[in-house]
N, CA, C and O of each residue as an XYZ file, in Angstrom:
576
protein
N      -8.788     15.706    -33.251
C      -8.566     15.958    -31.847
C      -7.804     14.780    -31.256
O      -8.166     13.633    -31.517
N      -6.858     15.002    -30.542
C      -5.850     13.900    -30.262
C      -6.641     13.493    -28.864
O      -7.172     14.290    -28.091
N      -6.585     11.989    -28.727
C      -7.086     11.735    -27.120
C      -5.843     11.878    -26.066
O      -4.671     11.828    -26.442
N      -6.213     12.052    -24.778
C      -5.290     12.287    -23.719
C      -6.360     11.155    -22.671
O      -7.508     10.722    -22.572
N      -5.027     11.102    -22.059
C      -5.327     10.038    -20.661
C      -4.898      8.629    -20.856
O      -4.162      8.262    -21.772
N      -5.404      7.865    -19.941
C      -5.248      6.542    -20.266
C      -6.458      5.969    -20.844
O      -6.273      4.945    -21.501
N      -7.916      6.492    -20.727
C      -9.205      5.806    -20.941
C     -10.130      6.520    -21.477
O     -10.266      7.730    -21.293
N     -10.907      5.740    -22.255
C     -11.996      6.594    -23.376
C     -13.116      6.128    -22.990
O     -13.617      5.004    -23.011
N     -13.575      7.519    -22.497
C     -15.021      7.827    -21.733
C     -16.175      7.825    -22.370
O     -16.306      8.870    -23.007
N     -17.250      6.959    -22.495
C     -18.175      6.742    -22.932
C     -19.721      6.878    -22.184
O     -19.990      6.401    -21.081
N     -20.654      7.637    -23.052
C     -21.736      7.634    -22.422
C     -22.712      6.603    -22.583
O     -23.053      6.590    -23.766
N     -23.224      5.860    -22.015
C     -24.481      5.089    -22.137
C     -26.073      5.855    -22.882
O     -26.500      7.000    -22.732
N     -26.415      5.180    -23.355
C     -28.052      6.222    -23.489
C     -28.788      6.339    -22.515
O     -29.609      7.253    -22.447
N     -28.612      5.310    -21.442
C     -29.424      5.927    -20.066
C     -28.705      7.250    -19.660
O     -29.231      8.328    -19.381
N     -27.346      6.911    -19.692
C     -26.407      7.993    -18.956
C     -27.079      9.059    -19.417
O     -27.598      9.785    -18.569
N     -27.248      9.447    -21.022
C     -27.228     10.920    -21.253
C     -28.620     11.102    -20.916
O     -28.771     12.299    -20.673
N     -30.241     10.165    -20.723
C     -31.388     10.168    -20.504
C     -31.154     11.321    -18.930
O     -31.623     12.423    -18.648
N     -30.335     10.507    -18.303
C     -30.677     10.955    -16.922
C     -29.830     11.946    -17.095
O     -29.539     11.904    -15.899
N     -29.235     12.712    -17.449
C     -28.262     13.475    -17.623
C     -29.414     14.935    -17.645
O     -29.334     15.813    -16.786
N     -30.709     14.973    -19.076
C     -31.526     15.353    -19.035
C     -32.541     15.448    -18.408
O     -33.428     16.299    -18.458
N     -32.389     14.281    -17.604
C     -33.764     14.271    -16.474
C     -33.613     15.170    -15.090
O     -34.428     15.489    -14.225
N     -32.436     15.391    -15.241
C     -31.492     16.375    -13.610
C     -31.647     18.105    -13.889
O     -32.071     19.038    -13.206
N     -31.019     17.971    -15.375
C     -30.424     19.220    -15.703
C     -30.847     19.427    -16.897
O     -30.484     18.852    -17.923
N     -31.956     20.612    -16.724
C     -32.275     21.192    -18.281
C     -31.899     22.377    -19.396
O     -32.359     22.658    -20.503
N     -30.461     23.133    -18.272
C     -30.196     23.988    -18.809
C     -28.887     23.241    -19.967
O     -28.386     22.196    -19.550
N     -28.499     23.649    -21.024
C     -27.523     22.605    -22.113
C     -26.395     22.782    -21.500
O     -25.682     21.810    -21.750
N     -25.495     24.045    -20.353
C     -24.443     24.913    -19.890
C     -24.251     23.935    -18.709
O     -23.151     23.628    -18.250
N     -25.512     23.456    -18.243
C     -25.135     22.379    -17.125
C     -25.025     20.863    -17.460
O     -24.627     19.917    -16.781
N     -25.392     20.923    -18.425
C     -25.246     19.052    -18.888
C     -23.709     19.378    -19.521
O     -22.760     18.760    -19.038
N     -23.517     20.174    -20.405
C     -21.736     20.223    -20.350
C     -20.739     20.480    -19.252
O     -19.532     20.378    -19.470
N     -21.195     20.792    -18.149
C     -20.403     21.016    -16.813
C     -20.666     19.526    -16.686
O     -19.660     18.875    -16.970
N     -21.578     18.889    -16.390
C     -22.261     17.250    -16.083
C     -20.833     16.703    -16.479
O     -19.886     16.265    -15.826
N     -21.125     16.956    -18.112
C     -20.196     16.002    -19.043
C     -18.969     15.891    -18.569
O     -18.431     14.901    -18.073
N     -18.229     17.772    -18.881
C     -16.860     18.181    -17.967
C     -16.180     17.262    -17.311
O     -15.135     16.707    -17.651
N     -17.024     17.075    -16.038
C     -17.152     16.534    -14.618
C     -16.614     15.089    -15.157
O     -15.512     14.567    -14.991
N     -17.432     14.755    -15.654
C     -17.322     13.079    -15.957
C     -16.718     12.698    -16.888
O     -16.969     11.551    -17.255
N     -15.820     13.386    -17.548
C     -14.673     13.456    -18.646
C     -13.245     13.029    -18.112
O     -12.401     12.432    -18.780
N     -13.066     13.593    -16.284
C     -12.306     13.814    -16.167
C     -11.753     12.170    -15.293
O     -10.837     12.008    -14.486
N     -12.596     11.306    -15.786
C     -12.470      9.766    -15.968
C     -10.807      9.633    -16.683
O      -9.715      9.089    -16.513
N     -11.376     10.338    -17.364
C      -9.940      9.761    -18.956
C      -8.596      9.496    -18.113
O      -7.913      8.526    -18.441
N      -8.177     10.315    -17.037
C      -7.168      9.844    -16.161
C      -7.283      9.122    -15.006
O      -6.609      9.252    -13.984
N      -8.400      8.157    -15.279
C      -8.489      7.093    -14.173
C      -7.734      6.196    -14.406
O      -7.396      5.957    -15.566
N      -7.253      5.429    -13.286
C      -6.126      4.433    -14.002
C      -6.588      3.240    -13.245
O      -7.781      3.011    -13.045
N      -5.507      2.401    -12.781
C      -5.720      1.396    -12.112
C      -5.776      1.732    -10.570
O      -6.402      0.821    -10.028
N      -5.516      2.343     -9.972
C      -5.738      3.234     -8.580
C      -7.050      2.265     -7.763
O      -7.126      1.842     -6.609
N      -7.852      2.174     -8.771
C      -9.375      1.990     -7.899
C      -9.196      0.619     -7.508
O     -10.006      0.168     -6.699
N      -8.111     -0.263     -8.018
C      -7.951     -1.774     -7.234
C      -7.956     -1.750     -5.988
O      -8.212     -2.754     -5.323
N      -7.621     -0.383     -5.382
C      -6.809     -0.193     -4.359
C      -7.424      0.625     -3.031
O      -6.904      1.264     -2.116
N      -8.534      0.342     -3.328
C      -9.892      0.902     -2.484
C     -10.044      2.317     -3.018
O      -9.492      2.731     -4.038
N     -10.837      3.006     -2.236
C     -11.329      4.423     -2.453
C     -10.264      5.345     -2.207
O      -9.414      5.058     -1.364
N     -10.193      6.783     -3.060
C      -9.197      7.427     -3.224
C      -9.709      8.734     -3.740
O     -10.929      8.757     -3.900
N      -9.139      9.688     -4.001
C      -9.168     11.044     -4.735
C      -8.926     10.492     -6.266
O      -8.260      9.511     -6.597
N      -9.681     11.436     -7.130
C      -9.688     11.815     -8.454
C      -9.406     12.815     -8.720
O     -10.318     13.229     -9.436
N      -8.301     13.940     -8.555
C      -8.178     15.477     -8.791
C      -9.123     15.612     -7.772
O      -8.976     14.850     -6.816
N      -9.956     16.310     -7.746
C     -10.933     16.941     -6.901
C     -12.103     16.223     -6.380
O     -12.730     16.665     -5.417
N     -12.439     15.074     -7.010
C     -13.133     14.060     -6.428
C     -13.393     13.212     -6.058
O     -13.153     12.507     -7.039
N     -13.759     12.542     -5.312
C     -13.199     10.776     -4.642
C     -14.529     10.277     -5.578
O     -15.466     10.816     -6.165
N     -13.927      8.676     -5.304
C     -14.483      7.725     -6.059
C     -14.760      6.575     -5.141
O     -14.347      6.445     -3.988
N     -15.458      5.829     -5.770
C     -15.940      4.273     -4.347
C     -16.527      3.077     -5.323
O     -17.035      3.300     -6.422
N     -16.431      2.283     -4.965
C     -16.808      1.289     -5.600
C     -18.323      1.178     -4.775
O     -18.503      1.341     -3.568
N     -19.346      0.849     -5.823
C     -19.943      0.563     -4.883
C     -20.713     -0.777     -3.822
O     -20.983     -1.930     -4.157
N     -20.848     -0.322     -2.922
C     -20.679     -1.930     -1.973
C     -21.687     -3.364     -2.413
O     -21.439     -4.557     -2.589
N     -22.892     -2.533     -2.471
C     -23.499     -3.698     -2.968
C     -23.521     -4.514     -4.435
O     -24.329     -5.377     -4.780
N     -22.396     -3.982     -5.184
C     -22.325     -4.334     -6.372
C     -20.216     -4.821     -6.299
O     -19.432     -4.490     -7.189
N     -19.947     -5.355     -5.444
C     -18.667     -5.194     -5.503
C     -17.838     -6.371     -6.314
O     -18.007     -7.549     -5.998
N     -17.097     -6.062     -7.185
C     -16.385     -6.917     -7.637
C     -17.163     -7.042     -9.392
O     -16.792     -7.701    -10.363
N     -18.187     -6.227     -9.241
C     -19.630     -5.744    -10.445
C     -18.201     -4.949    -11.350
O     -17.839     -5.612    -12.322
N     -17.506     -3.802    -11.135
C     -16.765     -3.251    -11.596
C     -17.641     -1.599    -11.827
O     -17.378     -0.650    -12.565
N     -18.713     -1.821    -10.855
C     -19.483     -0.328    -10.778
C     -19.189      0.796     -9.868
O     -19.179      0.296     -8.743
N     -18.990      1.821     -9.796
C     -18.272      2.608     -9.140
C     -18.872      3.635     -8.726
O     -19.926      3.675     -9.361
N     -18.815      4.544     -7.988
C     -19.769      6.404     -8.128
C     -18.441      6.951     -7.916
O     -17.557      6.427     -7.238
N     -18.353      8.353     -8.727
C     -17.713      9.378     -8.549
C     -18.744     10.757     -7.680
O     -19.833     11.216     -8.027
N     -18.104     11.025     -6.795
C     -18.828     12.133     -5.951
C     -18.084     13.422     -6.787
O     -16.909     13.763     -6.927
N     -19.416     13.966     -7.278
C     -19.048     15.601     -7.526
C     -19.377     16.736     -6.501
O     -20.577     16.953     -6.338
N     -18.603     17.397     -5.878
C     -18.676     18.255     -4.919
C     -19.603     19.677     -5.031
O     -20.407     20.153     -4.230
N     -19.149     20.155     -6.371
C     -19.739     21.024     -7.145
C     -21.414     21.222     -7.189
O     -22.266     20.334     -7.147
N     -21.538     22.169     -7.254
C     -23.136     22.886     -7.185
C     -23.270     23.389     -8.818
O     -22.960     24.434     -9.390
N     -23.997     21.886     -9.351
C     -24.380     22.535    -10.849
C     -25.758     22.614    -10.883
O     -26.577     21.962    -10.235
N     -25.903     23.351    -11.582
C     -27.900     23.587    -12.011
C     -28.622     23.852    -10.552
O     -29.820     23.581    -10.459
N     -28.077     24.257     -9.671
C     -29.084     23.857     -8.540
C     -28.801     22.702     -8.168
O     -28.867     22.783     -6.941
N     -28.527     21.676     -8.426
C     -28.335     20.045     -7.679
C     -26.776     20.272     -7.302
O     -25.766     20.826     -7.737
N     -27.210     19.521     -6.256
C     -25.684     19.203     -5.199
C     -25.802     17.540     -4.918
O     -26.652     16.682     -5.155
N     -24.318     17.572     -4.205
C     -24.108     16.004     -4.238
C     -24.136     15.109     -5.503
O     -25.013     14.251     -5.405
N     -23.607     15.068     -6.381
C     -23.725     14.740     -7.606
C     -22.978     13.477     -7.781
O     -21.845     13.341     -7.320
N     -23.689     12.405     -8.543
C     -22.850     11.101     -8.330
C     -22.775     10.655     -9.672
O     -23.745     10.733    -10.426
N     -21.783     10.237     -9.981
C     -21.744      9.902    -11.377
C     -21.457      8.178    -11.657
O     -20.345      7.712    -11.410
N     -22.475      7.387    -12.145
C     -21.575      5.852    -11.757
C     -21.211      5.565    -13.084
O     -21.681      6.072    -14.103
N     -20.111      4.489    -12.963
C     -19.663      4.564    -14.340
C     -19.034      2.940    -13.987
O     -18.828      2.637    -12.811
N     -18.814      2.156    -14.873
C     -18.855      1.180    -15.090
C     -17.577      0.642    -15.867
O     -17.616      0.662    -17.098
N     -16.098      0.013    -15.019
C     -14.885     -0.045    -15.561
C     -14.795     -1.799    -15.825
O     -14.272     -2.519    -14.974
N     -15.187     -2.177    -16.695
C     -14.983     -3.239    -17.718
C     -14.044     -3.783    -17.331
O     -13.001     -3.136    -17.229
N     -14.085     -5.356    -16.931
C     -12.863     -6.116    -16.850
C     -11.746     -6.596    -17.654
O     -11.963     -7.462    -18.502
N     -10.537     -6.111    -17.475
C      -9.412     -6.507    -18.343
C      -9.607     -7.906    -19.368
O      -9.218     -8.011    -20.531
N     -10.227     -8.776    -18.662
C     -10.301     -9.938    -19.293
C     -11.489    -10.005    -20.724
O     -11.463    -10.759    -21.697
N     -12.358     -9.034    -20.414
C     -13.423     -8.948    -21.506
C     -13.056     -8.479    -22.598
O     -12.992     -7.266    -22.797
N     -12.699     -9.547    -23.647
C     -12.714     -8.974    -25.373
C     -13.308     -8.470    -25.964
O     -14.298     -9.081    -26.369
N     -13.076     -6.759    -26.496
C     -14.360     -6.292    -26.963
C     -14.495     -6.860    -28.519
O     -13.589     -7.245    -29.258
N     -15.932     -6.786    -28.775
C     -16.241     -6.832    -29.958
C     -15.652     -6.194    -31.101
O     -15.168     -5.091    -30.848
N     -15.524     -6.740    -32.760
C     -14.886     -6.099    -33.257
C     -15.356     -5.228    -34.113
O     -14.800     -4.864    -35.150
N     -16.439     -4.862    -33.674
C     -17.204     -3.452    -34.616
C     -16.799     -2.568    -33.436
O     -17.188     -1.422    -33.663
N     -16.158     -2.663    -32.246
C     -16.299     -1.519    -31.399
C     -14.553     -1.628    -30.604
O     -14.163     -1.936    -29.477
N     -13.880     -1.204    -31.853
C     -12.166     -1.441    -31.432
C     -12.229     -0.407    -30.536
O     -13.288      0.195    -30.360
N     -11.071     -0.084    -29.859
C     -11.043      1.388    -29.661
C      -9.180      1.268    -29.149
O      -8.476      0.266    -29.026
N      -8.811      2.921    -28.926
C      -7.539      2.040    -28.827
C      -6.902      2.372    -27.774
O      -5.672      2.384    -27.730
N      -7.802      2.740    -26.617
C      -7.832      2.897    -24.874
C      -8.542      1.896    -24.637
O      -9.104      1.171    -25.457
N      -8.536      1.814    -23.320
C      -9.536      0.967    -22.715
C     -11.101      1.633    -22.339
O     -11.065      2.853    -22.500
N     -12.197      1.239    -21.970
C     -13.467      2.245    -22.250
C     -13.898      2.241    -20.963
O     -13.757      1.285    -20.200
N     -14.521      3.481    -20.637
C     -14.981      3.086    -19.031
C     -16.517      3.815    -19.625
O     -16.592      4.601    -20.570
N     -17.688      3.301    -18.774
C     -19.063      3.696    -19.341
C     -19.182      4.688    -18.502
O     -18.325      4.955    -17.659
N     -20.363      5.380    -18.678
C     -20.678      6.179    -17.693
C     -22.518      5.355    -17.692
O     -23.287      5.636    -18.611
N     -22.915      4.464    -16.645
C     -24.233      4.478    -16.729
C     -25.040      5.693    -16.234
O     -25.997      5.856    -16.991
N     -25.016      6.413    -15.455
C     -26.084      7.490    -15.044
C     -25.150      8.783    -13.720
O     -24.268      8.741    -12.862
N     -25.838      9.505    -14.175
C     -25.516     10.619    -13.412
C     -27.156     11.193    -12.321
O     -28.365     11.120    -12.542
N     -26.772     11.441    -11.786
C     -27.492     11.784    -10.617
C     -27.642     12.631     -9.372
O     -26.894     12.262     -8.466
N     -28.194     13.378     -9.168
C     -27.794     13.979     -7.537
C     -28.677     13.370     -6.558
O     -29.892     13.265     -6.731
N     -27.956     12.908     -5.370
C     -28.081     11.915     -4.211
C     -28.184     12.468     -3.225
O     -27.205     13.068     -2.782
N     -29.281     12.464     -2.603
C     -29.552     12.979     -1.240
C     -29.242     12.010      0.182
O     -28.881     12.337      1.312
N     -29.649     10.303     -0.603
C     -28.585      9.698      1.144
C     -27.563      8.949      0.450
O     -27.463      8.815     -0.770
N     -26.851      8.496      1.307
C     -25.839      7.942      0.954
C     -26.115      6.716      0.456
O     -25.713      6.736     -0.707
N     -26.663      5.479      0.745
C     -27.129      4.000     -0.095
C     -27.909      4.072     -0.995
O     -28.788      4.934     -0.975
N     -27.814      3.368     -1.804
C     -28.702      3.253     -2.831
C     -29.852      2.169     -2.759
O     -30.189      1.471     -1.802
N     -30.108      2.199     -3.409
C     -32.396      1.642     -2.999
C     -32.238      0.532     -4.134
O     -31.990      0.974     -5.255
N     -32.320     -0.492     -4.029
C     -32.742     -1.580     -5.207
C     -33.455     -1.487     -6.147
O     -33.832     -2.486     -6.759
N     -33.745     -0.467     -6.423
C     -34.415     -0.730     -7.848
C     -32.697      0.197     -8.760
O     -32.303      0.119     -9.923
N     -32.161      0.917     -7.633
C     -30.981      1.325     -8.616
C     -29.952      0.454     -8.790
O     -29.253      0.611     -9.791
N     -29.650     -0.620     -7.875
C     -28.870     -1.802     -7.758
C     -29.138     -2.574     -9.392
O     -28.299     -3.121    -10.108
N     -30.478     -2.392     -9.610
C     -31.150     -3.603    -10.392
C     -30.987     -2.925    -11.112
O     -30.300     -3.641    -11.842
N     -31.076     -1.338    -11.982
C     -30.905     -1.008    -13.099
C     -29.795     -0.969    -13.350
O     -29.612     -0.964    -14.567
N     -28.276     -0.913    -12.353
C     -26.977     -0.562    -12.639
C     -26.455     -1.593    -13.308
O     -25.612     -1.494    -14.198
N     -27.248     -3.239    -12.637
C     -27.122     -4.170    -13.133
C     -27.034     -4.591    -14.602
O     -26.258     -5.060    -15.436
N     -28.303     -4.143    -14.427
C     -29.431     -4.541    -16.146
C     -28.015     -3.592    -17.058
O     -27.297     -3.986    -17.978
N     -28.044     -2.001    -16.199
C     -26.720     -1.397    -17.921
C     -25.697     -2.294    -18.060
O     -25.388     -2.711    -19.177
N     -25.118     -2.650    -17.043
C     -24.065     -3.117    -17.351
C     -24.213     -4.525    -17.663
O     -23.060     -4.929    -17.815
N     -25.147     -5.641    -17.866
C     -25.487     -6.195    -18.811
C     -25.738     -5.819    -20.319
O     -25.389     -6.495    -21.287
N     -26.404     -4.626    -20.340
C     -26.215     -4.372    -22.008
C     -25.216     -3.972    -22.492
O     -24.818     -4.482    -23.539
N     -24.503     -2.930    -21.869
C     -22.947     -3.164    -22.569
C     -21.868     -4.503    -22.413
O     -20.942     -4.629    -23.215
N     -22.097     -5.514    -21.260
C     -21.283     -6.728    -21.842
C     -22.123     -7.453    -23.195
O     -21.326     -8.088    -23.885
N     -23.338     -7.493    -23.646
C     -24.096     -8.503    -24.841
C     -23.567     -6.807    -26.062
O     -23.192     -7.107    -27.196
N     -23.582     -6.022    -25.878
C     -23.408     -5.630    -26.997
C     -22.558     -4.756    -27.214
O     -23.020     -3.766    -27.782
N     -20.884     -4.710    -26.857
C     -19.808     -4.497    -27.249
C     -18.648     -5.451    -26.834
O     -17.507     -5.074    -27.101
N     -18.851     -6.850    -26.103
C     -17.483     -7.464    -25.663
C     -18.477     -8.890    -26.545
O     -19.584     -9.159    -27.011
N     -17.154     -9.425    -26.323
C     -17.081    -11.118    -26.532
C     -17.354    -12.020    -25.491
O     -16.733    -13.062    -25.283
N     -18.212    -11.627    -24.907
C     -17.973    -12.571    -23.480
C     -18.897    -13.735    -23.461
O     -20.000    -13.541    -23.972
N     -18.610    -15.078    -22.893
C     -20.229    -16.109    -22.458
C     -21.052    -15.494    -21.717
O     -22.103    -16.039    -21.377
């Protein structure tokens, strides 16, 4: 299968945890996936504040800024859940990945998917978005 886009979309194991914790039908965790696939043509755009993605805007989010953590708003009504947020986690240019984990795009994570009823997020999600994206810098980049 040939890749397309500029970026290779990766799931976290929380990602796909919560993925299951939302949506138990398998028809809606592949719409989930779908949804959050459609990363692969994210580019550099998001330097540049908040914007459209095809059909969905994107945001960095505030209390994590400059973190490189983001939400994608899904508009879409899957499984019954609405408001659907997908955060995903775009790795700084400067971070060398490890060399058991080449790849030959650049990788954007997906930490967790979710449907969101207010708009801010609550600190204990601040603190877990944190903690993922600490485990993917100790265990795929080169970084201090």
């Amino acid at each position: 299968m040939a890749l397309t886009g500029c970026n290779f979309v990766r799931f976290s194991r929380h990602g796909l945890q919560s993925i299951r914790q939302y949506w138990f039908r398998v028809g809606d965790r592949f719409e989930i996936r779908r949804q959050a696939m459609k990363l692969r043509f994210w580019d550099e755009r998001h330097e540049h504040g908040p914007g459209m993605l095809f059909d969905h805007t994107y945001e960095s989010i505030k209390a994590l800024s400059g973190e490189g953590v983001y939400e994608l708003r899904v508009d879409d009504e899957i499984g019954r859940q609405s408001n659907i947020r997908i955060v995903f986690f775009d790795p700084p240019s400067g971070w060398k990945r490890d060399r058991d984990n080449i790849r030959p795009m650049r990788v954007v994570w997906i930490l967790e998917v979710l449907p969101k009823k207010r708009n801010d997020w609550t600190k204990n999600d601040l603190t877990r978005f944190k903690g993922q994206r600490l485990v993917i810098k100790r265990r795929f980049y080169d970084v201090p």
